[in-house]
C-alpha positions as CSV (number, residue, x, y, z in Angstrom):
1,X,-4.1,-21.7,16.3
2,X,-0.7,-19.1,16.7
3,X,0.0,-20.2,12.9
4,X,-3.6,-19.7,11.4
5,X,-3.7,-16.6,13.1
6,X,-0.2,-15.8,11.9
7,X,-0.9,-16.9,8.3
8,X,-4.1,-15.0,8.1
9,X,-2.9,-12.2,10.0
10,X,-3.9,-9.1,7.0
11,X,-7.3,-10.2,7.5
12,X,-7.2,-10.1,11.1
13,X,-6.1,-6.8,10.9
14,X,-7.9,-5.5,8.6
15,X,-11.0,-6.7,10.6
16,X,-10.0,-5.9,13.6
17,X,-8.9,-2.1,12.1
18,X,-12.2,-2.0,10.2
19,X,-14.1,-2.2,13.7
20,X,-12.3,0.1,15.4
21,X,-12.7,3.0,12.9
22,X,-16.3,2.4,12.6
23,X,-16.3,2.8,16.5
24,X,-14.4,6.2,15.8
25,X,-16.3,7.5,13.0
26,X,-19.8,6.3,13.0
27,X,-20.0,7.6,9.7
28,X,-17.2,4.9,8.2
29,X,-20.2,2.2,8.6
30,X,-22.6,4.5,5.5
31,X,-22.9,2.4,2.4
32,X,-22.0,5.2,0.4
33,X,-18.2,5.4,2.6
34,X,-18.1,2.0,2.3
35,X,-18.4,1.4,-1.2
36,X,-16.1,4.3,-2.0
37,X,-13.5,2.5,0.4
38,X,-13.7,-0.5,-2.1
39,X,-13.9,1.8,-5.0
40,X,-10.9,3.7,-4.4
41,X,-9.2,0.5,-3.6
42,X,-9.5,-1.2,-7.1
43,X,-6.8,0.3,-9.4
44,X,-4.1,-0.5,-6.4
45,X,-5.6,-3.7,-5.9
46,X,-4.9,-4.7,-9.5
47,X,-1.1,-3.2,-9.8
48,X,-0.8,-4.8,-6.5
49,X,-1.7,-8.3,-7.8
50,X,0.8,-8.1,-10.3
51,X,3.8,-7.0,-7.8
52,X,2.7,-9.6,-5.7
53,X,3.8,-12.1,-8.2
54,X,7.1,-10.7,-9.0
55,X,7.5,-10.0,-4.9
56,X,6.8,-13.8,-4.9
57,X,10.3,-14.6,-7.0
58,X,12.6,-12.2,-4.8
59,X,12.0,-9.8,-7.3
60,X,10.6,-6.1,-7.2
61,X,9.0,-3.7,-10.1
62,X,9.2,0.0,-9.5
63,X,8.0,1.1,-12.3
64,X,4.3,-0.2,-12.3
65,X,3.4,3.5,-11.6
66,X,4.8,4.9,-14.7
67,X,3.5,1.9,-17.2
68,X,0.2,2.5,-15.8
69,X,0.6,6.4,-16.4
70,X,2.0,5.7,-20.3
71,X,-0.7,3.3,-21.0
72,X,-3.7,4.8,-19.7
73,X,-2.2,7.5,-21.9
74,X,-1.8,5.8,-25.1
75,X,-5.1,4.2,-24.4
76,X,-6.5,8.0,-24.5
77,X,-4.6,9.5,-27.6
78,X,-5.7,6.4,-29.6
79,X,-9.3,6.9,-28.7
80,X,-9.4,11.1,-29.2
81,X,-6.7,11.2,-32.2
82,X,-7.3,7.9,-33.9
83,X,-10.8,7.4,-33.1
84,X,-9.8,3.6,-31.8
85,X,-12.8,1.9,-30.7
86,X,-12.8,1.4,-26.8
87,X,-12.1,-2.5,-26.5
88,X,-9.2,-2.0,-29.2
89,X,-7.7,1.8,-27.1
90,X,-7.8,-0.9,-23.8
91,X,-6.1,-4.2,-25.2
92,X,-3.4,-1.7,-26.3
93,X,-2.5,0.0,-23.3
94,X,-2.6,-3.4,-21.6
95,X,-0.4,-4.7,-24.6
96,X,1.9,-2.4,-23.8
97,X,2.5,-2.7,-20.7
98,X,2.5,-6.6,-21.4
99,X,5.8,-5.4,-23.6
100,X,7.2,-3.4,-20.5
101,X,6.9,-6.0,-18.5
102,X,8.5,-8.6,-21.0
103,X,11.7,-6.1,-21.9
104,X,12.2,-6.4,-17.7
105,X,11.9,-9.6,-17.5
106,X,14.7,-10.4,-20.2
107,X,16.9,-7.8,-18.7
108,X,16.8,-9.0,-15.1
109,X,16.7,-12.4,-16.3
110,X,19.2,-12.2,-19.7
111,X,21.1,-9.5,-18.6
112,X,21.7,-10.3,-15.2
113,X,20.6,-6.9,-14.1
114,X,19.0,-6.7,-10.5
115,X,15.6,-6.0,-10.8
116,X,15.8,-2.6,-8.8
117,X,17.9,-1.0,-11.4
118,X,16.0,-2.7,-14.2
119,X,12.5,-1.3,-13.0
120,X,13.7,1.9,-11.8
121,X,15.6,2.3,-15.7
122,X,11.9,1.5,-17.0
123,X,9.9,3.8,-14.5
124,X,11.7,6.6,-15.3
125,X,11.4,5.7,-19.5
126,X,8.1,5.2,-19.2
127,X,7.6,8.6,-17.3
128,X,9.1,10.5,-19.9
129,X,7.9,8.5,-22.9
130,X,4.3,9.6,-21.4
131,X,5.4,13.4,-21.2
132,X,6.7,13.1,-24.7
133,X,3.4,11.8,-26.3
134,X,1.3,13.9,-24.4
135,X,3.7,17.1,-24.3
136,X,3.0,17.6,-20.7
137,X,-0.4,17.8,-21.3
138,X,-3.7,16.3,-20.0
139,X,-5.5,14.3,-22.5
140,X,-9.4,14.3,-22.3
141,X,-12.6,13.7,-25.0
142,X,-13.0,10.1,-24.3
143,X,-15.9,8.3,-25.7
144,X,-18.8,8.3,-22.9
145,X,-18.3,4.3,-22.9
146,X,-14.8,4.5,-21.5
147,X,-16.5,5.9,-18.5
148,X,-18.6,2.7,-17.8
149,X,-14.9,0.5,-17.3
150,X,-13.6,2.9,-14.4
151,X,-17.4,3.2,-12.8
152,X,-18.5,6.3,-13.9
153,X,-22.2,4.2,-14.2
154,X,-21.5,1.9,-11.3
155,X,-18.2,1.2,-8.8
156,X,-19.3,-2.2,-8.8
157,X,-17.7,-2.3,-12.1
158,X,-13.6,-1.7,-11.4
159,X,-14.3,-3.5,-7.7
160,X,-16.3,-6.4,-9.4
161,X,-12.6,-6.7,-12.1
162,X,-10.4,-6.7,-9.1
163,X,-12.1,-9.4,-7.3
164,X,-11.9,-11.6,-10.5
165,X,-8.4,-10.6,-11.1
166,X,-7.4,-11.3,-7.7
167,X,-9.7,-14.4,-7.1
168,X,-8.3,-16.0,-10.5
169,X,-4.5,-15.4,-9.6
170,X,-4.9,-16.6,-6.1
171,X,-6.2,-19.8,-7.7
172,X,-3.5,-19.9,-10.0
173,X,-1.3,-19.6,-7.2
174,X,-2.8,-22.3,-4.9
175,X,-3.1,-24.9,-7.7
176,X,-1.6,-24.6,-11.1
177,X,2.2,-25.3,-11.7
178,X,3.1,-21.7,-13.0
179,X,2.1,-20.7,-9.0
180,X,3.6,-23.5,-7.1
181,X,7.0,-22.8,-9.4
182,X,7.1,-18.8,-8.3
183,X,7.1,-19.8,-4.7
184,X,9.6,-22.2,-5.1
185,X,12.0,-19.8,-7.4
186,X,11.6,-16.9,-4.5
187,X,11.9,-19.7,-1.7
188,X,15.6,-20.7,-3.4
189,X,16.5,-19.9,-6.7
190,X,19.0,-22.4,-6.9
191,X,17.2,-25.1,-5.8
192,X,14.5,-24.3,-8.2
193,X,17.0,-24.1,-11.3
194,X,18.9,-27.6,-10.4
195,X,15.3,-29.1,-10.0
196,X,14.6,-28.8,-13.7
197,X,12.4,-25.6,-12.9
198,X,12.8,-22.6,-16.2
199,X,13.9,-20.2,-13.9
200,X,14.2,-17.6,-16.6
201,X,11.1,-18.0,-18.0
202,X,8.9,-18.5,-15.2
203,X,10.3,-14.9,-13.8
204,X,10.0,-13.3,-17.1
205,X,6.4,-14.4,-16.6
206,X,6.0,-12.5,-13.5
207,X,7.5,-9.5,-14.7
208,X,5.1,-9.3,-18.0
209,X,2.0,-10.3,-16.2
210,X,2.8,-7.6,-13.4
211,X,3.4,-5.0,-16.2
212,X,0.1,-5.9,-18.0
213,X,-1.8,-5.5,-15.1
214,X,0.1,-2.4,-14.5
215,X,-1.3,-1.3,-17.8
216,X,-4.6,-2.4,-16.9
217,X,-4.8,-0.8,-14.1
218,X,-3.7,2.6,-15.8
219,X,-6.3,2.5,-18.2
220,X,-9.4,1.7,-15.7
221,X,-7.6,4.9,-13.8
222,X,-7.8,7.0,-17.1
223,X,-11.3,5.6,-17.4
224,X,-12.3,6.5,-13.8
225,X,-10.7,9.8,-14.2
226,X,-12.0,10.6,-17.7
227,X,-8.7,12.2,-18.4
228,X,-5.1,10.7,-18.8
229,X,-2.6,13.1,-17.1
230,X,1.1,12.6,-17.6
231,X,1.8,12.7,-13.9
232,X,-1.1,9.9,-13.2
233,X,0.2,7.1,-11.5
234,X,2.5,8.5,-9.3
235,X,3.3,6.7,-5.9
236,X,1.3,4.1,-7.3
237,X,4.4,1.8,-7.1
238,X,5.3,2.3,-3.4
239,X,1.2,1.4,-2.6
240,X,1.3,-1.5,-3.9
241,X,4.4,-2.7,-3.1
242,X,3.2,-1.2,0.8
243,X,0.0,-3.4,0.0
244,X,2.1,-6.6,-0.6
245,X,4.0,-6.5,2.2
246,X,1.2,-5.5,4.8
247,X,-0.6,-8.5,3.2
248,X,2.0,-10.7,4.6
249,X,4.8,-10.9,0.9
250,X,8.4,-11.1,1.7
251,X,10.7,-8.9,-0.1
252,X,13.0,-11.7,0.3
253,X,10.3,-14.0,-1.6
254,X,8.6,-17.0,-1.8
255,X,5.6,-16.0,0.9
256,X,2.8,-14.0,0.2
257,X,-0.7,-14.3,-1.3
258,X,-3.5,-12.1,-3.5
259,X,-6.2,-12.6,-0.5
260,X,-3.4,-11.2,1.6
261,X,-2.4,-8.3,-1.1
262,X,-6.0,-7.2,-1.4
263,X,-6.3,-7.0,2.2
264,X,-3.0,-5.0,2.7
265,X,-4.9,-2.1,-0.2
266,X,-8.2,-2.4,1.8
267,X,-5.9,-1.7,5.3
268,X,-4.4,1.4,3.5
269,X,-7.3,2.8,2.3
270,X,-9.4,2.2,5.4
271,X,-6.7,4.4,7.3
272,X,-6.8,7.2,4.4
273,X,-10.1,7.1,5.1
274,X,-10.3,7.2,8.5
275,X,-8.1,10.7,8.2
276,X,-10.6,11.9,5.4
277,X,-13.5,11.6,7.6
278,X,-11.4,13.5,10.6
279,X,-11.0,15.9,8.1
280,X,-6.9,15.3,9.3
281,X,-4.6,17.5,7.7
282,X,-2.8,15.6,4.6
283,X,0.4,15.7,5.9
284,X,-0.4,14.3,8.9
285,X,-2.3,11.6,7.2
286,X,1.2,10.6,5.1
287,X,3.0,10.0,9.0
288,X,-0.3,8.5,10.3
289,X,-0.4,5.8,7.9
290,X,3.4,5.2,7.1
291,X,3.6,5.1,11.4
292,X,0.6,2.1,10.9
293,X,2.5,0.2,7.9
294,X,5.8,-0.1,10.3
295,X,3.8,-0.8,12.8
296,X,1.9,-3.4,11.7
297,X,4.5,-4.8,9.5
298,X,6.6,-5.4,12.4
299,X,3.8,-6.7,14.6
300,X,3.1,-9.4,11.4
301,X,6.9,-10.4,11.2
302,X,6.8,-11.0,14.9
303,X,3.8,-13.1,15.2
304,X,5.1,-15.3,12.0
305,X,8.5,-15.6,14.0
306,X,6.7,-16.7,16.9
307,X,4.6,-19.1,15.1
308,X,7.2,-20.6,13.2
309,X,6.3,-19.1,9.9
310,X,9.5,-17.0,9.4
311,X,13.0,-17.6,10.0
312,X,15.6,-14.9,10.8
């Protein structure tokens, strides 16, 4: 029972949090709170899938926050300036970030370069590639369509593509050969390469298909926003990473899960709102919930040790 509990610990927390708040705040338990819990929750749910995957290999992508910001950007100039239909503006931000993610992948992988310096080289390129195109400037007059992807006619729409996204990987995870090969690269890389495993390629894999949904993720955010600002995205990197590792990932790699990931954004944004609906002041909020992530981090690590699940 120690190890179920311990394995599905995020969800026991996020349960067991989600009660106590609507004890708090009876107004937390409205349908209209609730869904806008899950709304806000969707873009850092998808970037967060993606990290998990790289998380998964040992590996870490900082600049998931800046590819988002340059492709929900491109997405927007090609719709205003070219007059790009909306599917085409979408698969080409998500392209591009595909390409960020690809360029990482062969640097950490070819080059040897650890993945911290590699992703922090590209979130600062893709920061300033997205100030360059949009010369500082927010870019709006977006089709009215390009509303419906972010939810501006329903938030069942961007929570309804996280699910899927994170449902699908999870599966992937759990039962295909790409999945059980990530875990087994960030549970011993060296194992995994004398076993016959493509390390390189399987972790360029997880870097391009974090990147993409990076991308994805920027362009439902443009879409929700109906604007794409140069500065969107920021902080967005640290979230989901913070989301991963709440959910139960290992920075050190080879543990972790989507159903945990999604439950690590749905934790975060059940405290933000919880300080919203206190009306807290927003600095407060920031040591509130980085206090809870320690906290409950440590309290997770404990319970696996104590369980069995994790070694020192």
């Amino acid at each position: 029972m120690r190890k179920l509990i311990a394995r599905h610990f995020p969800l026991v927390i996020l349960a067991g949090l989600s009660i106590g708040v609507a004890i708090l705040a009876p107004e937390f338990r409205t349908t209209d709170n609730l869904t806008r819990v899950m709304y806000r929750t969707a873009v850092v749910g998808i970037i967060a899938t993606g990290q998990t995957l790289v998380i998964l290999t040992g590996g870490i992508d900082l600049s998931v926050g800046s590819v988002a910001a340059l492709c929900g950007m491109v997405a927007g100039l090609l719709m205003r300036d070219a007059g790009a239909p909306v599917p085409v503006a979408v698969a080409a931000g998500s392209l591009l970030g595909l390409f960020c993610g690809i360029f990482n992948g062969m640097l950490v992988t070819k080059g040897r370069i650890p993945p911290f310096i590699v992703t922090l080289g590209m979130m600062m390129v893709a920061r300033g590639a997205t100030l360059l195109i949009s010369k500082g400037l927010t870019v709006a007059g977006f089709p009215p369509s390009f509303e419906f992807l972010g939810g501006g006619r329903g938030w069942w729409l961007p929570v309804t593509i996280t699910l899927a996204i994170s449902a699908s990987f999870s599966v992937t995870l759990a039962f295909t050969r790409f999945g059980r090969t990530l875990y087994a690269i960030g549970g011993n890389l060296a194992s995994a390469r004398l076993s016959g495993i493509n390390v390189d390629r399987m972790r360029t894999g997880a870097f391009a298909l974090c990147s993409l949904l990076a991308g994805f993720g920027g362009v439902v955010l443009a879409s929700r926003t109906s604007v794409a600002s140069p500065t969107a995205g920021e902080g967005l990197e640290l979230d989901a990473i913070a989301a991963c590792v709440i959910g139960g990932a290992s920075l050190m790699g080879g543990e972790g899960g989507m159903v945990g990931t999604l439950a690590g954004a749905l934790i975060m944004n059940v405290l933000v709102n919880f300080c919203n609906l206190k009306k807290l002041d927003v600095y407060w909020q920031m040591v509130l919930v980085g206090g809870l992530i320690i906290v409950l981090v440590f309290y997770d690590n404990y319970r696996k040790r104590k369980a069995g699940l994790l070694k020192n």
